[in-house]
N, C-alpha and C positions, 0 to 999 in steps of 0.2 A: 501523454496521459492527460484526463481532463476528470477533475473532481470539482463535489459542489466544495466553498469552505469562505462562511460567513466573513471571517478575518484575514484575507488574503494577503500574503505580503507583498512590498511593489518586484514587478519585474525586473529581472537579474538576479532576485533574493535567490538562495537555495534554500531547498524544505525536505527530510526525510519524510518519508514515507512508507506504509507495511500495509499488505493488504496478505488477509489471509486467501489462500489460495485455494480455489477448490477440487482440487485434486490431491489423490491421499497413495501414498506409497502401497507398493504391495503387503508390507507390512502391517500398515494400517496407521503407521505414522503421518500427519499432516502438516504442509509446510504454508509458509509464509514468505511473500516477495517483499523485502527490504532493498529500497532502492533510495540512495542521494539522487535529488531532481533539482533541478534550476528552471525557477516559474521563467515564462514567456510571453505571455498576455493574462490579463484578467479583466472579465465583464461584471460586474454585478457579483451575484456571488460564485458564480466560475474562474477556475484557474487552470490554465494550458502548463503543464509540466514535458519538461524533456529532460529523459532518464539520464543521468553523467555516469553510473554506477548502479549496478542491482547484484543482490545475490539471492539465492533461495535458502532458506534456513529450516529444520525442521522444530515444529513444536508439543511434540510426543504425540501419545496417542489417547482418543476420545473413546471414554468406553459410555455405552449407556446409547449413543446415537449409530445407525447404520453407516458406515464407510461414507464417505463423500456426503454428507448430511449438510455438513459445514457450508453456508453461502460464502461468496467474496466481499465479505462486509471491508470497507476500508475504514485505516485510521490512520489519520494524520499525525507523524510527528512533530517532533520539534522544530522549530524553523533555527537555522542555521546562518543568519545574511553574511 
């Protein structure tokens, strides 16, 4: 995985990670990829992740917008060294 992230910690840190996901259950529930990463390069403000660990989680449902409305906006978690 490769995201932008101003403060990158040095290689070998690991960094959570959650990127909501854009695909929505039949339901119409929507989920989120929660994944522990361990940085492996970083340039400038890019950082090369390799996933150690993901799950998918769901985080209810969005009423007000069309199904799958939702982009893959990422957020960075916490850093973890």
């Amino acid at each position: 995985m490769c995201l932008r992230c101003a403060d990158a910690p040095a290689p070998g840190a690991r960094m959570d990670v959650a990127v909501n996901w854009p695909a929505v259950l039949e339901n119409g529930c929507r989920l989120k990829l929660v994944a522990r990463t361990r940085v492996v390069w970083r340039a400038r403000d890019l950082v090369g992740l390799v996933m150690e660990r993901h799950e998918f989680r769901t985080q209810g449902k969005e009423f007000g917008a069309p199904l799958g409305a939702e982009s893959g906006r990422l957020a960075a978690g916490s850093r973890t060294d």
